[in-house]
Each structure stands twice: as structure tokens, then as C-alpha cells.
N, C-alpha and C positions, 0 to 999 in steps of 0.2 A: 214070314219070309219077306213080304213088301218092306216093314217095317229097318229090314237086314241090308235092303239096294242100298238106301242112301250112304252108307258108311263105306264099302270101298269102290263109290264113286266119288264123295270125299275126297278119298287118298287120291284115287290117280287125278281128279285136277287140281290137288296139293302138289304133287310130283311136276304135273304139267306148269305149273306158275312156279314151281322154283327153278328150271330148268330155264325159265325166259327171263330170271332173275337181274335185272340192269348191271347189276356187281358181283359177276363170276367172282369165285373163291382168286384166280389166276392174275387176277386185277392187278394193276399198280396200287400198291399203299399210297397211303399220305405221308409226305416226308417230315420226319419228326425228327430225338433226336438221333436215329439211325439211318442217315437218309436210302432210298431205293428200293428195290426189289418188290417182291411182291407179298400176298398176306398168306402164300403157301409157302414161301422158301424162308428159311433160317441160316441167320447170317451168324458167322462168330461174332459173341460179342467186344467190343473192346477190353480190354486189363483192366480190372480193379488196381484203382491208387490207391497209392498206402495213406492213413490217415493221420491228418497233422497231431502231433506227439509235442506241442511246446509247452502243457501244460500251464499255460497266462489266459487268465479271464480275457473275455472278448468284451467292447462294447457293445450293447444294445444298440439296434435301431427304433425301437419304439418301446417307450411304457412297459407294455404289457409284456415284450418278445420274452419267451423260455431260453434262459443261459442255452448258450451249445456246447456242445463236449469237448472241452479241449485237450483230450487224449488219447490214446485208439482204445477202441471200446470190443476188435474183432474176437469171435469168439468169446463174449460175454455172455451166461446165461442169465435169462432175464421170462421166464416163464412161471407157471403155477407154481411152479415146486422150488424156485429159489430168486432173488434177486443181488446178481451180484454187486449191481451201484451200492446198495445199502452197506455192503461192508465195508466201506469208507464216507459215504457220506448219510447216513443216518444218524440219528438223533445221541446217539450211542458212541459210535465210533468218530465222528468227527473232530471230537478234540484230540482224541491221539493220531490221527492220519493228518489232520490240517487241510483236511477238504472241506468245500464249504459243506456246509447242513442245509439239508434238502428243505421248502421253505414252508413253514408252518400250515399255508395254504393246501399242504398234502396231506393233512392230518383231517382237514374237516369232508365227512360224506356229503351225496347228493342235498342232504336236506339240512346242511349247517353243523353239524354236530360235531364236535373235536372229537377224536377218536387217539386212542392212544397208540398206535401203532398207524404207518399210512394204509392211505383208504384206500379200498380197492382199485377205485376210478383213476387212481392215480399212482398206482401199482408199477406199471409197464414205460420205466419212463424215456424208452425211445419213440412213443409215437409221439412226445412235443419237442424233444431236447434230440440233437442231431450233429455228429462228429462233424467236420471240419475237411475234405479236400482239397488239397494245392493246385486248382483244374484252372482253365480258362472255362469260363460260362457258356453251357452250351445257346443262349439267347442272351439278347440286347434285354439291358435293363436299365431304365432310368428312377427308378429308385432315391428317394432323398430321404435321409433322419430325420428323426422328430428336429432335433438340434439344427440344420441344414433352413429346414422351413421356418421353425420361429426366427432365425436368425433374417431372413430372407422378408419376413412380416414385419420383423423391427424398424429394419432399416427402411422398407417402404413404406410405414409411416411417421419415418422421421423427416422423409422426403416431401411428404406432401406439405 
């Protein structure tokens, strides 16, 4: 029985320190980008924009960056059981659709290997590759391209 106290006295001064908690649930949020209210109330969110459709490659801003989708991609299935990207730009289907071909880089697994079919890891390709909305930015962004900088490095050491 001793052994049994300490456990719901535990709780109640668990109960007791959540209750003197510095950050009631009622609190003001932190304003992000839906500013106001609080972390109990739910606000409507704004309308989903429609996604830009001009179908034209984008520049890159760097090297590495993943092309982005320049099509609307809503209601694409893109889980275990099917990917709809690949029916146009896969290995396969690309010269008859005239989409580009997804890039060799998706074919090799974790450990280098070419794989005849894409790798898993690389399966789902909206977590790197991302459509396109015609929004104003919800934050300040000073952002410059690879191109912007070297350009900027050239000239400041033609200067000197």
C-alpha cells in the first residue's frame, strides 16, 4: 500500500503545475501567417488559389534546386498504389507526352545502385518538386540566384 501513495500524488501535483501553466491554452498565438486569435479558436482559412497552368519550365535558383511543377497537379494521386507523375514523365512515357523525363538521379537507391524502375526514396515526388501559386509572399524575402551573386563577385573583382 505505501509503495501505491506515491503515484496519485504524482497526478494531483501534475494537475497542480499544469493549471499554474505560464501559457493557458486561451493565450494569444504568435502571429504567423494567419495573424491573431488564439491557440483555441479556429479561424476560416483563406481560399486555396488555383495553380499556375502555363506549363513553361521555370529557372532555377540554384544548382541543385528540384524543377517545380508548372501545371496544376490537384487531385493527383501520388501514393503506394499509384503515381500519376509517371504517366507522363517516366522513363517510358516521355517521348510520346513531350514531358521532360524524370532525372536519372531517381533511378539509383540509398546505397548507389541503378535500379530499373524509380527508387523508392524517390517515389513521392511532391515532397521535393512543388506547383507554382500566383500569391503575393506571405514574408519579405531577399533571396538572390546563383547567377545574381556571381555576377555581383565578378564585377567586384574587376573593380579592385
Amino acid at each position: 500500500m505505501k509503495r501505491l501513495l506515491p503515484l496519485p500524488l504524482l497526478l494531483v501535483l501534475g494537475f497542480a503545475i499544469a493549471a499554474d501553466a505560464p501559457y493557458p491554452l486561451d493565450a494569444p498565438a504568435p502571429d504567423g501567417r494567419r495573424p491573431g486569435g488564439t491557440l483555441t479558436e479556429e479561424f476560416t482559412p483563406p481560399p486555396l488559389r488555383d495553380e499556375e497552368n502555363k506549363d513553361l519550365r521555370r529557372e532555377r535558383n540554384y544548382p541543385e534546386q528540384p524543377p517545380t511543377i508548372p501545371h496544376a497537379v490537384r487531385n493527383y494521386q501520388i501514393d503506394i498504389n499509384g503515381n500519376r507523375c509517371l504517366a507522363c514523365h517516366s522513363r517510358e512515357a516521355s517521348a510520346r507526352t513531350q514531358a521532360p523525363m524524370i532525372s536519372i538521379t531517381h533511378f539509383n537507391d540509398r546505397d548507389g545502385q541503378t535500379l530499373g524502375t524509380v527508387s523508392p526514396r524517390r517515389y513521392f515526388c511532391m515532397q521535393c518538386h512543388v506547383p507554382q501559386h500566383d500569391v503575393e509572399p506571405l514574408v519579405g524575402n531577399d533571396f538572390k540566384d546563383i547567377d545574381t551573386l556571381l555576377y555581383h563577385e565578378s564585377t567586384s573583382e574587376e573593380d579592385e
